[in-house]
LOLUM-808266 format. One line per 10 residues: their letters; for each residue x, y, z of C-alpha. Coordinates in Angstrom, 2 decimals, decimal comma, always signed. Layout:
a = X:Y:Z  ...
END
This chain:
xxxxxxxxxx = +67,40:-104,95:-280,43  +68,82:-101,98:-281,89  +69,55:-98,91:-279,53  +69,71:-95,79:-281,79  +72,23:-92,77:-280,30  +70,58:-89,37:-280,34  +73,72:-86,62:-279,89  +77,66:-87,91:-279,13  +77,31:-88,98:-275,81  +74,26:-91,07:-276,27
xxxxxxxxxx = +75,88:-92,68:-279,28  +78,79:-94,07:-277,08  +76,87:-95,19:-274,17  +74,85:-97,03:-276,98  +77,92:-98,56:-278,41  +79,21:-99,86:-275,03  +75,86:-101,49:-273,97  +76,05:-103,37:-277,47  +79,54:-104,54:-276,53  +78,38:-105,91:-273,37
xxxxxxxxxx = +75,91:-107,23:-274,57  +75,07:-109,63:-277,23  +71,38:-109,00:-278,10  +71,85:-105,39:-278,13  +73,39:-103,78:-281,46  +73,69:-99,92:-281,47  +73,26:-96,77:-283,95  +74,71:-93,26:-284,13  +73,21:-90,21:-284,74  +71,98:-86,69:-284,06
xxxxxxxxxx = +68,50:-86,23:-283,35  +67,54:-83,34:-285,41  +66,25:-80,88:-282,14  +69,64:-81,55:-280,35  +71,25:-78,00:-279,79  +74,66:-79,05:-280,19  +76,00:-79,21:-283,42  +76,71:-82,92:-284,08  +80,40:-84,06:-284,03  +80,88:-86,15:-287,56
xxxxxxxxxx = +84,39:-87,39:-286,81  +83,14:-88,70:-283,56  +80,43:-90,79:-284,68  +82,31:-91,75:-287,52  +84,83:-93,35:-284,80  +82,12:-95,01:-282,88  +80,32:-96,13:-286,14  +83,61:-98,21:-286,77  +82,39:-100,42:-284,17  +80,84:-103,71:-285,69
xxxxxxxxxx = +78,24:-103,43:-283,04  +76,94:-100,52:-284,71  +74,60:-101,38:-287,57  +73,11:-98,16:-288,19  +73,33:-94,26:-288,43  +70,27:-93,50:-286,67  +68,18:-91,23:-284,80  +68,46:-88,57:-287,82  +66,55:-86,38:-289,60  +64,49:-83,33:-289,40
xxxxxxxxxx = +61,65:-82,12:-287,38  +59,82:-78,57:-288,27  +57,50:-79,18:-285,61  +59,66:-79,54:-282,39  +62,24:-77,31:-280,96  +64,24:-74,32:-282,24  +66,92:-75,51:-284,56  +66,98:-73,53:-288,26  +65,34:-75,86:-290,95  +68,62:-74,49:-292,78
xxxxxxxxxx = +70,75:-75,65:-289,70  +68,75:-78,80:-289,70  +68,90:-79,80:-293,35  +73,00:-79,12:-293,46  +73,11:-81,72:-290,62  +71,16:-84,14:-291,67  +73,04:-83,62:-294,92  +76,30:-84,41:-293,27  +74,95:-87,39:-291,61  +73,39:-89,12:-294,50
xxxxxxxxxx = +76,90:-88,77:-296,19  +78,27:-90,37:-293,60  +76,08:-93,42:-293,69  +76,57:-93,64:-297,33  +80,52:-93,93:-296,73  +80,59:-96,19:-294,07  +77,77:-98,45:-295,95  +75,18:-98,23:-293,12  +71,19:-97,58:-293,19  +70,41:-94,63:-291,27
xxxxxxxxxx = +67,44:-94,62:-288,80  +65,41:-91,32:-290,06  +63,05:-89,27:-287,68  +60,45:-87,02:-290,00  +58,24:-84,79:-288,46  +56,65:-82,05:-290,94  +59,36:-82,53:-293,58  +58,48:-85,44:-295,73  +59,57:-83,09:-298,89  +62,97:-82,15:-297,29
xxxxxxxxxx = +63,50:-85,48:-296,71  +62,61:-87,35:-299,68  +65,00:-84,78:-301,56  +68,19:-85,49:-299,57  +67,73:-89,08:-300,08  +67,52:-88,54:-303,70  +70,59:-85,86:-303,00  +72,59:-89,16:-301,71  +72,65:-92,24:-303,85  +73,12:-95,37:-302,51
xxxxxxxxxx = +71,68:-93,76:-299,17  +69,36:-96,77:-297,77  +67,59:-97,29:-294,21  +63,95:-96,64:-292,56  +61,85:-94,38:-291,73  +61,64:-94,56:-287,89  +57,88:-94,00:-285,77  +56,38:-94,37:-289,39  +52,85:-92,20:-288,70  +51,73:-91,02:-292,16
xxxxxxxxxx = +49,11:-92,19:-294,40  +49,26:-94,23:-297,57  +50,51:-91,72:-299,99  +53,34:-90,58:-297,85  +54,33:-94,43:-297,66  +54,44:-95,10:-301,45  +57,04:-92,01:-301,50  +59,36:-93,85:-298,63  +58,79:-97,00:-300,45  +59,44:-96,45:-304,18
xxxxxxxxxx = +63,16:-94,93:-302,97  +63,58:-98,02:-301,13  +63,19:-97,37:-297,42  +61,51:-99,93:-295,01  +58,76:-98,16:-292,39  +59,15:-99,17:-288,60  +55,75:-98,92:-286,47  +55,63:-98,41:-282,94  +53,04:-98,34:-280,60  +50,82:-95,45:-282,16
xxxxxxxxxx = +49,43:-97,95:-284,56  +47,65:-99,51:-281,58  +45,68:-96,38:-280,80  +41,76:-96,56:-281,36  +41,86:-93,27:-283,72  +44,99:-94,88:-285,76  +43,10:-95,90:-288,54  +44,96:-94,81:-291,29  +47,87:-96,37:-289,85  +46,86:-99,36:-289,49
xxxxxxxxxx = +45,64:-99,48:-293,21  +49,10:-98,61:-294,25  +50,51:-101,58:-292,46  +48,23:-103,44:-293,96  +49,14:-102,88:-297,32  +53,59:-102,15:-296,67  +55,45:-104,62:-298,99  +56,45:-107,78:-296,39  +59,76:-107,59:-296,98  +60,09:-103,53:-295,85
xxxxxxxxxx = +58,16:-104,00:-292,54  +59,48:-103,33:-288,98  +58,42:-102,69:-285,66  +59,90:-100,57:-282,63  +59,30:-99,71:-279,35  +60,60:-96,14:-279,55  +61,35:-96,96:-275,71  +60,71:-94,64:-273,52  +58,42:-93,07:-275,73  +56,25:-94,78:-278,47
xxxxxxxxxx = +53,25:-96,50:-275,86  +51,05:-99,02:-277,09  +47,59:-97,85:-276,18  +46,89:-99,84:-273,33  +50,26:-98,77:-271,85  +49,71:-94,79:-271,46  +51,04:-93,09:-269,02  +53,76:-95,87:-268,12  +57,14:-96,16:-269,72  +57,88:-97,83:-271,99
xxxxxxxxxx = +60,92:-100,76:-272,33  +61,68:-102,99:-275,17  +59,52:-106,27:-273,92  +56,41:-104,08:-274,75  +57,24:-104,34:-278,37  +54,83:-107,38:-278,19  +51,63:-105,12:-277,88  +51,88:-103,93:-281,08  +53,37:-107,51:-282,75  +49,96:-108,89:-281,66
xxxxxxxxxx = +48,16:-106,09:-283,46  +50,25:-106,27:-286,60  +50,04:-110,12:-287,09  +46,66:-109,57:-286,66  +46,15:-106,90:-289,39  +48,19:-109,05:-291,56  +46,40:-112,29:-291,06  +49,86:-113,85:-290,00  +50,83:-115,74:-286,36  +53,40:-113,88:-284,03
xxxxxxxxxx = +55,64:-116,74:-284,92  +55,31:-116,07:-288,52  +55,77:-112,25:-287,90  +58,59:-112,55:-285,83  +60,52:-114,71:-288,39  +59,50:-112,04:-291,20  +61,30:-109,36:-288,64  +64,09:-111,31:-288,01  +64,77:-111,64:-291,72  +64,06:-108,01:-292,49
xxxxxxxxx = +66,35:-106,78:-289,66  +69,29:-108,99:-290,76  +68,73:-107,69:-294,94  +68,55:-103,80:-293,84  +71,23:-103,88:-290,87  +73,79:-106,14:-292,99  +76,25:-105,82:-290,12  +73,52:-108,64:-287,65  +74,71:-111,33:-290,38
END
């Protein structure tokens, strides 16, 4: 598993449960709502780690909190270079800024990663898709009302598809209200094989071999 820093702090406590811990790998980032401005030489230190395979949470979000798109977009500017010097994939959180976004990656090439909590339609897909990105789906896709999300996991390329708990956030359906942990990334494996017509044994070796092409530093 993959635990993704949100602000400095987070970041190294994410980097030392990786160390201790063989399963566990780690990213480094600045979620986009932190208040703080984010601390680039900092995570660049921590990102030296080879436990760390990613620079991730990142992004923007014009729908939550009170950070300046302009303060936002400089960021997330800064933190995408980053990624693209150290050679990492960056974990990207988009909420309300699919535009913003999709121009800073084409602002940054060589910039490669996934769009984290995918929950947009088909259209918005194709965009994160033709530059390259993978889409990770968490437990929203397992909501009743989800439709269109489940048609665009339907249709994702194989080889770009990933799954996430989000944990503690990111519930399955049947687990509202209760928090959720990393083991409940199973409720929405079962829905996803079953979309795609595959067995959780197939999916989880189609997983495994996208999470070891996008975070290079598994192999």
């Amino acid at each position: 598993m993959v635990a993704m820093g949100v602000n400095r702090e987070h970041s190294r406590l994410a980097v030392e449960m990786a160390s201790e811990h063989a399963a566990v790998w780690a990213g480094v980032g600045h979620y986009p709502a932190e208040e703080e401005e984010p601390d680039i030489a900092a995570l660049r230190e921590l990102a030296l780690s080879t436990r760390v395979v990613a620079v991730g949470e990142v992004g923007l979000d014009f729908e939550h909190g009170d950070i300046s798109r302009r303060d936002q977009w400089s960021r997330f500017e800064k933190l995408c270079a980053l990624a693209v010097e150290l050679d990492l994939p960056v974990s990207i959180h988009n909420r309300g800024a699919t535009d913003e976004i999709e121009q800073v990656i084409h602002e940054h090439p060589g910039l490669r990663g996934v769009m984290h909590y995918f929950a947009l339609g088909w259209a918005d897909a194709e965009r994160f898709l033709d530059l390259g990105f993978h889409l990770s789906f968490a437990g929203l896709v397992t909501r009743p009302s989800r439709n269109d999300l489940r048609e665009v996991v339907k249709r994702c390329p194989a080889d770009r598809l990933l799954l996430e708990t989000d944990s503690p956030y990111g519930n399955a359906h049947k687990r509202m209200g209760v928090p959720n942990r990393p083991a409940y990334l199973l409720d929405t494996a079962e829905l996803v094989a079953e979309l795609r017509g595959l067995t959780l044994d197939e999916l989880g070796a189609l997983e495994t071999a996208n999470a070891l092409t996008l975070f290079t530093r598994m192999t």
